[in-house]
C-alpha positions as a printed Julia matrix, in Angstrom:
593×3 Matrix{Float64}:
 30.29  -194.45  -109.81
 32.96  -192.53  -112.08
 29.97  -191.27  -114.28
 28.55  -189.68  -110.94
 31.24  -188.01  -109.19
 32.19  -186.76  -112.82
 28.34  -185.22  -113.19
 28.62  -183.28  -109.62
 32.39  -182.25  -110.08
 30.69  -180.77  -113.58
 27.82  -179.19  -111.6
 29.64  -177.52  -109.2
 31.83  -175.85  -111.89
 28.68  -174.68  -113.63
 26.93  -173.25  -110.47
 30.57  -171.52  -109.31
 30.49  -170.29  -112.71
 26.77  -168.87  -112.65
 27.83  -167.45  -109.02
 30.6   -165.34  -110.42
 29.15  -164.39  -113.19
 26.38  -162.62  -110.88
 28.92  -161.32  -108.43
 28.83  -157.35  -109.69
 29.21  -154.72  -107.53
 28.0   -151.09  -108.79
 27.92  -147.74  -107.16
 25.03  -144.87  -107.69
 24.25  -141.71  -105.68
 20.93  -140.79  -104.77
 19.32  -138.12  -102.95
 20.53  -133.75  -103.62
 24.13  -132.67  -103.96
 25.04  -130.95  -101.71
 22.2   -128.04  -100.48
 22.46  -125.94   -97.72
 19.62  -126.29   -95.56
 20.02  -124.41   -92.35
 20.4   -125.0    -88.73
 17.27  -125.85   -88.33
 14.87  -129.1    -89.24
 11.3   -127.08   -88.34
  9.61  -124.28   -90.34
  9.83  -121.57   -88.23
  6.12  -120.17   -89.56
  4.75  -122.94   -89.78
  4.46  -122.53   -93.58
  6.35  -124.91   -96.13
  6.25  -122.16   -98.42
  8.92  -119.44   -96.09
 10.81  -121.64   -94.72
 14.68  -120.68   -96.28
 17.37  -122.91   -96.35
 20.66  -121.24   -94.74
 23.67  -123.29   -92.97
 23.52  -126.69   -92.56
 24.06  -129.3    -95.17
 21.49  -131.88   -96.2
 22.7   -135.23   -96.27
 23.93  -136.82   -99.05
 23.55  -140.86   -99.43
 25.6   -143.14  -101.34
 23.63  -146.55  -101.98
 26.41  -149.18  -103.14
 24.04  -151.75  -105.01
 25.24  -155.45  -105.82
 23.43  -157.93  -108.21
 24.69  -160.72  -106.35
 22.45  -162.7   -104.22
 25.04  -164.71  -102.82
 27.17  -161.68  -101.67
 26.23  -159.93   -98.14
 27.38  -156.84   -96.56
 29.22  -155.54   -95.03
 31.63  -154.54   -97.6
 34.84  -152.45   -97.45
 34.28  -149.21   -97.65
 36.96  -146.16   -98.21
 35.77  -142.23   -98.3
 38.87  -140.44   -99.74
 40.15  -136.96  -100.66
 38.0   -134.2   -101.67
 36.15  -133.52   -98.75
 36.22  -130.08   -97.06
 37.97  -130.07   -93.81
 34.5   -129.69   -91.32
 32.42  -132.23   -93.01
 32.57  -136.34   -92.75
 31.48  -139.69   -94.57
 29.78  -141.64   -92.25
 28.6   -145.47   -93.17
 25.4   -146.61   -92.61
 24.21  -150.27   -92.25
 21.54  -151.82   -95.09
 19.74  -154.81   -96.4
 21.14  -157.41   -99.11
 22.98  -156.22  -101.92
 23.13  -152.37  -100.41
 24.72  -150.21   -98.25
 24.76  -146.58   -97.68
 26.73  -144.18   -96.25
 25.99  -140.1    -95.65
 27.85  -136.43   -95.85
 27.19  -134.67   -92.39
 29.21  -132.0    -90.52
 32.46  -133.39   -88.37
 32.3   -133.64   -85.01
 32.65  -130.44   -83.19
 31.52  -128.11   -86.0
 28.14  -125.95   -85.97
 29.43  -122.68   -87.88
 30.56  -123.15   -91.34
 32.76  -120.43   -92.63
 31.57  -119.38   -96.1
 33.91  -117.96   -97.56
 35.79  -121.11   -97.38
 33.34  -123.36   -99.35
 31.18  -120.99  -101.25
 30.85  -121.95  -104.68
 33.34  -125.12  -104.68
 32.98  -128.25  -106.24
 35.05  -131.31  -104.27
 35.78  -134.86  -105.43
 34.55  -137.33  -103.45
 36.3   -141.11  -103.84
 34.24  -144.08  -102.82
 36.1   -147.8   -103.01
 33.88  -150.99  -102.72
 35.6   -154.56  -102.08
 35.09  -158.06  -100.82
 38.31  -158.71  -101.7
 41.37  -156.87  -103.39
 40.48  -158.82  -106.79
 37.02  -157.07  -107.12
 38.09  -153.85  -105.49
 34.94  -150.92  -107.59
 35.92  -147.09  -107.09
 34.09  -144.38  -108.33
 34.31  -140.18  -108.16
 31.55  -138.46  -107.43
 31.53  -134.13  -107.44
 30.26  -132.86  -104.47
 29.12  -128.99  -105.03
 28.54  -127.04  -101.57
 26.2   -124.15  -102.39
 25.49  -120.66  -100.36
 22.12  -119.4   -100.12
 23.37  -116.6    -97.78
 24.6   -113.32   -99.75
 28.28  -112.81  -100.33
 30.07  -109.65  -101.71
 32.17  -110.47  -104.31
 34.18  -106.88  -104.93
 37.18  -107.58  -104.18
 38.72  -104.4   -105.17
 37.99  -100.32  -105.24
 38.99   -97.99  -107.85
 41.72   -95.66  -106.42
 39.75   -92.15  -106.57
 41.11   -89.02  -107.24
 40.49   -85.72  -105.31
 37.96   -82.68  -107.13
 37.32   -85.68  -109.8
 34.5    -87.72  -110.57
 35.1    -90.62  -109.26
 34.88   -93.82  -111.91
 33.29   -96.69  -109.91
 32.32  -100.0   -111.42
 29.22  -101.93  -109.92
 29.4   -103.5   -106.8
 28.81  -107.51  -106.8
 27.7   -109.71  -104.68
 26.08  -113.73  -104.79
 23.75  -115.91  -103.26
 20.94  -115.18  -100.92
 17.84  -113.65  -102.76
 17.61  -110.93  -104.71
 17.45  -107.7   -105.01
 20.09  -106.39  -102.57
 20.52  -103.98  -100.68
 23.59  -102.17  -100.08
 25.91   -99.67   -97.69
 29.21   -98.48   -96.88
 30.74   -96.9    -94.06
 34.51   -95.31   -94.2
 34.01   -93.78   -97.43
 35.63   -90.32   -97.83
 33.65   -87.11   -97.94
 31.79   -86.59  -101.92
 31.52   -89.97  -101.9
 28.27   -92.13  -101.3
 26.62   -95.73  -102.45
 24.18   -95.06  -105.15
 21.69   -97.58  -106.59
 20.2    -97.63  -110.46
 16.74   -98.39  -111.83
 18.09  -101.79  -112.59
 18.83  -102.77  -108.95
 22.8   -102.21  -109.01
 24.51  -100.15  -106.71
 27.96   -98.3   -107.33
 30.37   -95.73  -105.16
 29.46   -92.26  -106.81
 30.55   -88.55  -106.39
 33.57   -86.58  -106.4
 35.84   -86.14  -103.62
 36.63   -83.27  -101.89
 40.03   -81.49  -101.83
 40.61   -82.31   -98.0
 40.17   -85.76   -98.81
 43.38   -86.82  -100.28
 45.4    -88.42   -97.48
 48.79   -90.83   -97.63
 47.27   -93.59   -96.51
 43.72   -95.77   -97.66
 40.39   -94.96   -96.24
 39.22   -98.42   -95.22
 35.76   -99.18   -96.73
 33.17  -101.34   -95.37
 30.45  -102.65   -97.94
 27.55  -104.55   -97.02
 25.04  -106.17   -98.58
 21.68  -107.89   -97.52
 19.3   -109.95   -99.2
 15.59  -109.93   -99.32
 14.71  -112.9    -97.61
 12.57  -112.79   -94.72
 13.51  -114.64   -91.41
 17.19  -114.96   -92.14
 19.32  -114.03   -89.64
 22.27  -114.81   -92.04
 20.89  -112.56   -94.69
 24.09  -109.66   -94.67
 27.84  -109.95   -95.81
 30.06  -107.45   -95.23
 34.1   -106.9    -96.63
 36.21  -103.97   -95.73
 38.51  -103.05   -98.41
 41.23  -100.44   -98.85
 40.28   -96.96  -101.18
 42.93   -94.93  -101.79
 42.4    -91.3   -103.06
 45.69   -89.49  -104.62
 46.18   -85.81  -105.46
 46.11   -86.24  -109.63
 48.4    -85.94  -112.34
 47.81   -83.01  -114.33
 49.21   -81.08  -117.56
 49.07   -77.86  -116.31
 50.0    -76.69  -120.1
 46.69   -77.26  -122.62
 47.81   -74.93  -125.26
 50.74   -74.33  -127.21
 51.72   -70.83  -129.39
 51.99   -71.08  -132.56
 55.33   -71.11  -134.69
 56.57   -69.52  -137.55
 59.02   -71.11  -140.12
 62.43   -70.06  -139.79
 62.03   -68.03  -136.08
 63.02   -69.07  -133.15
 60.75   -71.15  -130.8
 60.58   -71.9   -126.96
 57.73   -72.99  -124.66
 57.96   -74.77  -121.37
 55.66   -77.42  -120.53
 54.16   -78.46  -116.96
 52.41   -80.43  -114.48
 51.21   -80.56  -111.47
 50.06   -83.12  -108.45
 50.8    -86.46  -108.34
 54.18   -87.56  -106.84
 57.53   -85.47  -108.03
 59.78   -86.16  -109.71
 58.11   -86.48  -112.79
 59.16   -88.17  -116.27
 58.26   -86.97  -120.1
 58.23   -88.82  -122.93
 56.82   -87.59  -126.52
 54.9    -89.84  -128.8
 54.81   -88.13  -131.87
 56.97   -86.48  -134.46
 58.02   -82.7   -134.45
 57.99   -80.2   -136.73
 61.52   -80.5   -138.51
 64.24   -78.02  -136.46
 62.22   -78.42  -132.95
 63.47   -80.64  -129.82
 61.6    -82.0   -127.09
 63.69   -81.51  -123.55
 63.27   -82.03  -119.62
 64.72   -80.08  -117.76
 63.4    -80.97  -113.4
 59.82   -81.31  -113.54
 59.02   -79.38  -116.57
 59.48   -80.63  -120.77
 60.32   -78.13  -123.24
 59.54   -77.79  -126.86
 62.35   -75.39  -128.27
 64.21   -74.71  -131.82
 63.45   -73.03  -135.28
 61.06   -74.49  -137.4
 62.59   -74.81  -141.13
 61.84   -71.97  -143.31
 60.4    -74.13  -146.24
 58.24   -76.44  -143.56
 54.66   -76.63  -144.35
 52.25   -74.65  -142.48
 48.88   -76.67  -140.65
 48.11   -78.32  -137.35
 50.42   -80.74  -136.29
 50.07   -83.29  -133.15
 52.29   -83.17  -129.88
 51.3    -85.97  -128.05
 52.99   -86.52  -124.71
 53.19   -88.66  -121.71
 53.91   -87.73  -118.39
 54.31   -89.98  -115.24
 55.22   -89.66  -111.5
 56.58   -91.23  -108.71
 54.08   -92.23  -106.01
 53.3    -95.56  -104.49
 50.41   -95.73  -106.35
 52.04   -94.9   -110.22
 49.9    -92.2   -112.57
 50.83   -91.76  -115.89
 48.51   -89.24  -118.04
 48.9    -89.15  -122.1
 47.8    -85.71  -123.6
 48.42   -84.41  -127.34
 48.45   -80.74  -127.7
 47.98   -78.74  -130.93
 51.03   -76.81  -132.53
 50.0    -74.95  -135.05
 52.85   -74.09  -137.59
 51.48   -70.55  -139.19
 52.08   -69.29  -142.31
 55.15   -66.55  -141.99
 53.75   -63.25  -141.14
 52.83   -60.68  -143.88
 55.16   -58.52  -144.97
 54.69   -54.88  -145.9
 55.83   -54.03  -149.39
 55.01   -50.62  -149.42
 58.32   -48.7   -148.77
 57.81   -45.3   -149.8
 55.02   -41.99  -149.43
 55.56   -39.76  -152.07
 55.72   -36.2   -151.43
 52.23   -34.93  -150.93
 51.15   -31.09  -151.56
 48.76   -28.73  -149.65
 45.67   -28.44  -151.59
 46.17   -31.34  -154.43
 44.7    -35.18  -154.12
 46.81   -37.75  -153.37
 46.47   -41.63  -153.25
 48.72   -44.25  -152.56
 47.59   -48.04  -152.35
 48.83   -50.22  -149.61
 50.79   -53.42  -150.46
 51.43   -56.22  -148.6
 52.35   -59.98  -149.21
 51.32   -63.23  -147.01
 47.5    -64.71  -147.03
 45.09   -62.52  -148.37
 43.37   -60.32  -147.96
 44.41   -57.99  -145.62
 42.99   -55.62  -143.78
 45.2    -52.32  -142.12
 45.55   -50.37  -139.94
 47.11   -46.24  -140.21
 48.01   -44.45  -137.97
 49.48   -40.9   -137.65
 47.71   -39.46  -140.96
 47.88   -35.51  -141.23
 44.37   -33.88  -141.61
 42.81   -34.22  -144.74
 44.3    -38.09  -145.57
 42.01   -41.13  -144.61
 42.22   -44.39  -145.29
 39.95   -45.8   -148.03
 39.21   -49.44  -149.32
 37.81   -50.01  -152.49
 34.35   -52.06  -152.16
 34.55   -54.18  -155.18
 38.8    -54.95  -155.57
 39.19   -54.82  -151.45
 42.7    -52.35  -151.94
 42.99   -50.7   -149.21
 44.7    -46.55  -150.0
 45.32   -43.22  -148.15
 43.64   -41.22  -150.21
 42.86   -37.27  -149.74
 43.6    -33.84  -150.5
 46.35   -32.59  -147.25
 45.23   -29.8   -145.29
 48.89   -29.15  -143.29
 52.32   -29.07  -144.25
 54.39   -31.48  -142.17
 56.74   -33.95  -141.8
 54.76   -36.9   -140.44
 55.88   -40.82  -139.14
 52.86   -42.96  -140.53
 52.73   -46.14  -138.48
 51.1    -49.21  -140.95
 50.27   -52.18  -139.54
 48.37   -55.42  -141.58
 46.52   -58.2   -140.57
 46.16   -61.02  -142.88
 43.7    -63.98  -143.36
 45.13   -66.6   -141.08
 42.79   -67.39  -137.95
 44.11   -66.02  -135.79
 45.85   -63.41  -138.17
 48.86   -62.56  -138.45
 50.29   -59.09  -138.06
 53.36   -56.81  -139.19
 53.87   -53.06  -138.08
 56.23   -50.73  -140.45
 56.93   -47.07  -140.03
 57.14   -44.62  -143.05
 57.97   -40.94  -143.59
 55.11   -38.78  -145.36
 56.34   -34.72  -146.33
 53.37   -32.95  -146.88
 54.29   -29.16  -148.18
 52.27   -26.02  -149.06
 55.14   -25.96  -151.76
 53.55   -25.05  -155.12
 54.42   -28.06  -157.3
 55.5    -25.78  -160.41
 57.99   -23.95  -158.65
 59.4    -27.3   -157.14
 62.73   -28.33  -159.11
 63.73   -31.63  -156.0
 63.7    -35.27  -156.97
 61.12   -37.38  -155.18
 60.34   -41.07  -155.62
 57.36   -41.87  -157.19
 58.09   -46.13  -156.52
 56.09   -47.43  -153.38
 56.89   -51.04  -153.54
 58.32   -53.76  -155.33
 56.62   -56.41  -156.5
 56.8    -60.34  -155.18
 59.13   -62.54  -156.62
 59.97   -66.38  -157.14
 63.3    -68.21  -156.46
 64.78   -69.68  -159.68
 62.64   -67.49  -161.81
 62.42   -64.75  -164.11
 61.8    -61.1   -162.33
 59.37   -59.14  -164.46
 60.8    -56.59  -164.95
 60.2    -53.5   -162.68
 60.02   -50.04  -164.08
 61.41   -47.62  -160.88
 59.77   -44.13  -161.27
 60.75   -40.41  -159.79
 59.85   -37.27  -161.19
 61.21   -33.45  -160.35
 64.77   -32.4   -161.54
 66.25   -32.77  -165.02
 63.96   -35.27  -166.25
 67.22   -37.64  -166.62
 68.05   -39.94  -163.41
 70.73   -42.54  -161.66
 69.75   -45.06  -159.6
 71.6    -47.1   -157.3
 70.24   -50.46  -155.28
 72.12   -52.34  -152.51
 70.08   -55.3   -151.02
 69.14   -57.35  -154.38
 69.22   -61.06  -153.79
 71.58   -62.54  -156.08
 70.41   -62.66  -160.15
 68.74   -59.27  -160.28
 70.27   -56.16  -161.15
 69.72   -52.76  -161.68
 69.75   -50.95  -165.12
 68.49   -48.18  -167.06
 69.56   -44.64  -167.88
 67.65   -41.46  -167.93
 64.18   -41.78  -166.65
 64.21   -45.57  -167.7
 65.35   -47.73  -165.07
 64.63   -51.73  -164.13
 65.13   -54.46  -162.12
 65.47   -57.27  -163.93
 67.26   -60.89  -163.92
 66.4    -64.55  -162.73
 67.1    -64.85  -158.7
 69.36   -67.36  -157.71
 69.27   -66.48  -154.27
 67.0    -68.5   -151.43
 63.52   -67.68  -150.46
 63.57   -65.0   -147.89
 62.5    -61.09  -147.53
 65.15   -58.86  -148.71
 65.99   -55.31  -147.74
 66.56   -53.42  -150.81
 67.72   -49.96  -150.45
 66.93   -47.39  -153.73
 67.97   -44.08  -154.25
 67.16   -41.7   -156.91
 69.12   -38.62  -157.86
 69.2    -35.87  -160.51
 71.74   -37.12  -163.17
 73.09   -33.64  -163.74
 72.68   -32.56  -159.81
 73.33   -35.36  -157.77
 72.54   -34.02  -154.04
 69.3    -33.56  -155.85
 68.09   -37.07  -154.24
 65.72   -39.25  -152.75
 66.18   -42.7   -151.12
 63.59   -45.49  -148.95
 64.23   -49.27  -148.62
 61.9    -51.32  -149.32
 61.09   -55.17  -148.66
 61.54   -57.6   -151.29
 59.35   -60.99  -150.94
 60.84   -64.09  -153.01
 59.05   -67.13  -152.46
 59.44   -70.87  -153.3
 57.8    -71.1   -156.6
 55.94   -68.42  -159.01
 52.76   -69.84  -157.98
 52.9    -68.72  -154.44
 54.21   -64.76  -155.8
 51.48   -63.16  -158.01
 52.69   -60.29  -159.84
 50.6    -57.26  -158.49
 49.79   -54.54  -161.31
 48.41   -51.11  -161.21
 49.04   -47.74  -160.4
 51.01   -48.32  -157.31
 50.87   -44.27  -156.43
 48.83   -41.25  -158.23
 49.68   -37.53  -157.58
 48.0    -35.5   -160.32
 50.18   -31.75  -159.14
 53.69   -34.23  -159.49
 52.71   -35.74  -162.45
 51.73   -32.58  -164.69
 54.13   -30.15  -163.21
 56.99   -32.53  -162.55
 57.41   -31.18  -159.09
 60.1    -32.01  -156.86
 59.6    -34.27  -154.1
 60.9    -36.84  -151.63
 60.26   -39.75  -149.28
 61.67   -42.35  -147.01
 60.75   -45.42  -145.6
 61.5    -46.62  -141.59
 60.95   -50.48  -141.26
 60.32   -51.68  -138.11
 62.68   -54.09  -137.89
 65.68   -51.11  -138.61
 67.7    -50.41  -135.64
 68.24   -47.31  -133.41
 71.05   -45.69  -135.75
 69.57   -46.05  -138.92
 66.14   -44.88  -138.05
 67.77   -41.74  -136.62
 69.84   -41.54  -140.1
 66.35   -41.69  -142.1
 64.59   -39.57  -139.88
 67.35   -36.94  -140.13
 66.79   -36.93  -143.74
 63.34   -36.49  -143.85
 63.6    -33.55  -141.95
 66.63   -31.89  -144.17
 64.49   -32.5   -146.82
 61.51   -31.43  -145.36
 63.45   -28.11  -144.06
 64.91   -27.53  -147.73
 61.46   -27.36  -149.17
 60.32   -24.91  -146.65
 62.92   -22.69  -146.86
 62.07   -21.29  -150.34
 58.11   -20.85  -148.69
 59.44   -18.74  -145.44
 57.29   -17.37  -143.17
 54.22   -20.83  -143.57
 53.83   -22.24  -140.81
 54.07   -26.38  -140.02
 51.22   -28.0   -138.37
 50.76   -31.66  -137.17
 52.99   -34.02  -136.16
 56.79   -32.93  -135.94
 59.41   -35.36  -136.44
């Protein structure tokens, strides 16, 4: 009897065991996730093939599947989180070992708005228990897609008025391409525009009326290419502001010379005043960049010894309007090489009747070309074909004291220019007869700071034969020396690159009234590499030369002020009178001084 009740207590264990053992509950989801398949359950047409899917979601089942044959529904079932607010779990019955529930709208709702599902994935929790020990959860994505076409700009490129306005492609999703697209609100010059490639963008330029303080409001729509869809259009109405731009008003700057003084104003226009400036890059050593109001300024001196080229001003200006503009420009400055400077000083005296030649000089970027003005008849200017020197050459046909205006252009692009003023005598005086002193020296020749002057032989002829010199003007290290018709400038300067204004005068050693004077420029550079020596003949006057005729000249730089140009010009003319009072009774033609 013990033996039996121990073999069924034993049985029982093994079946309760078997029973649990099989008591699994599992959870799988069948059937689409999620589709949108209209409002409809009939193919309008008639035709499987047109019917589109559009608003209504297709029900989704969830078949909860148990292995145990012993267990029965129903079960307890819990739909949780996730779920968008118009749509519902709903539980259906089923057989043994199943049960199944469906996604459906919520009660009350036949209008889904898109825009607050398209595109989103929710998490949908489903718990499955008998009892809270064998309590199965599992999370299943639920994706709600839109077949129905949605514009997805979001945003319009503020446009500017009389520019071309910059407009990225529109976007849109869903429905069935290609699209189609419009816009109403848009300001005048602008329209929708489509490409070969089926996208459409805002195009055009607006028109000067068209900037206004407040947005245009823009409506965009798009439509699919389905057929039968009254759903098949989205439209969005976004703000598009147009604004007057920023502009730099200034797009070029002068150029600037080392060593002179510099000033340019800088400005803008539209946008929103006040404005602010700001420079990026680095200026030429000796100029500042200032704001003063609206408007920058670039103003200073360059350094004499900075290096000539191109150099970069790059600069940023911004306003103060709702909507901020800030434009970045970089002008040019171009930092020129210092203008040329016109060496040649003096025109000897020149005779009625005889040749005469006298080559121009001038230092700075070569070559040069000139320009003379004010010549008496009979004097031209000449340039040799094969060495480029540039002379006034002739034989004078009139006596006269004449101002000769010379002005030279050098190689820089653009070139450069200097204007000088010299006296020219030209007499009918017959050069035997002629006892005065004149100055044969037209220029002086370049030099280099720190170095040796070679020395410079001065030259006048008429008079004794025997002559003192004087100089004021030398930069420090050369001096003047010599006696009788042998006179130099000589020394090492110790003085700074610059032009000087050297003032010679020549006189008879045993008459000294007997005398002729003209200042001249003197060029010292930085090194002796940048101030060639020039040779040659700087002046040729066969009548002075053989006879040793008297003569005289005078130079009048431009850059001499009122009361010393009067002085000069007052001794041309004693000169000039001096000569012609030994000839009385000739008449003087051209140009009077």
């Amino acid at each position: 009897m013990s033996r039996l009740l121990l073999m069924i207590i034993t049985l029982c264990l093994v079946l309760a065991a078997s029973k649990l053992e099989a008591r699994t509950i599992d959870i799988e989801l069948q059937g689409d996730n999620g589709k949108v398949l209209g409002n409809q359950e009939k193919f309008p047409d008639g035709k499987e093939g047109d019917w589109k899917p559009y608003k209504m979601f297709k029900r989704v089942f969830l078949y909860l599947r148990s292995s145990d044959p012993f267990l029965s529904p129903p079960y307890n079932i819990v739909v949780e989180g996730g779920l968008p607010y118009f749509l519902d779990a709903y539980p259906l019955g089923g057989g043994p070992n199943h049960l199944a529930i469906y996604i459906d709208f919520a009660s009350g709702y036949t209008e889904v708005p898109r825009d607050d599902y398209r595109g989103r994935t929710y998490n949908i929790i489903v718990s499955v228990s008998e009892s809270a020990s064998d309590e199965v959860t599992k999370v299943f994505p639920y994706t709600i897609e839109d077949l129905s076409p949605s514009v997805t700009t979001n945003k319009l490129t503020v446009a500017k008025a009389e520019h071309l306005y910059e407009s990225e492609s529109l976007s849109a999703v869903g429905g069935e391409a290609p699209y189609s697209w419009s816009a109403s609100g848009l300001p005048s010059g602008l329209r929708i525009e489509t490409d070969g490639a089926g996208k459409a963008f805002i195009a055009g330029t607006p028109d000067p009326a068209s900037y206004v303080d407040s947005p245009y409001q823009v409506t965009l729509r798009v439509e699919d290419s389905s057929v039968g869809n009254p759903e098949n259009f989205h439209e969005v109405t976004l703000p598009l502001h147009v604004i007057d731009p920023l502009e730099l008003d200034t797009t070029e700057l002068p150029d600037a010379w080392p060593g002179e003084k510099y000033s340019t104003e800088l400005t803008a226009s539209g946008g929103t005043a006040p404005y602010a400036w700001s420079l990026a890059s680095t200026l030429p050593d000796g100029l500042e960049f200032v704001q003063r109001g609206d408007a920058a300024w670039l103003e200073g001196a360059i350094a004499e010894d900075f290096s000539s080229g191109t150099y970069p001003v790059e600069l940023t200006i911004s306003d103060s309007g709702m909507i901020h503009q800030e434009l970045t420009s970089t002008l040019a400055l171009y930092v020129r090489e210092p203008e040329p400077v016109i060496l040649t000083g003096n025109l000897p005296l020149a005779y009625v009747g005889f040749p005469y030649s006298v080559e121009l000089r001038a230092g700075g970027v070569a070559p040069f070309t000139w320009e003379v003005r004010g010549l008496p008849a009979g004097l031209n200017v000449e340039v040799n074909p094969s060495s480029g020197a540039t002379s006034i050459a002739g034989v004078p046909e009139t006596a006269g004291a004449y101002v000769i205006t010379l002005t030279v252009s050098d190689s820089q692009d653009p070139p450069a220019q200097s204007m000088t003023k010299v006296a020219l005598i030209v007499t009918d005086d017959n050069p035997e007869d002629s006892n005065r002193v004149a100055m044969l020296t037209t220029y002086l020749p370049e030099a280099a700071a720190s170095e040796r002057y070679s020395a410079t032989a001065l030259r006048a002829s008429g008079g004794s034969g025997a002559y003192l010199w004087t100089a004021s003007g030398l930069p420090a290290g050369l001096q003047l020396s010599g006696s009788g018709n042998a006179w130099f400038i000589t020394g090492t300067i110790e003085d700074t690159p610059a032009v000087y204004d050297v003032l010679l005068t020549v006189a008879d050693a045993t008459d000294p009234e007997n005398a002729s004077a003209a200042t001249f420029k003197l060029l010292v550079q930085d090194s002796a590499d940048e101030a060639p020596q020039q040779s040659g003949e700087p002046f040729t006057n066969n009548s002075a030369l053989l006879a040793g005729a008297a003569a005289a000249g005078c130079s009048l730089g431009a850059t001499h002020d009122s009361a010393t140009l009067l002085a000069l010009l007052i001794l041309v003319l004693s000169v000039f009178l001096a000569v012609k009072a030994t000839f009385a009774g000739h008449e003087t033609m051209g140009e009077k001084v």
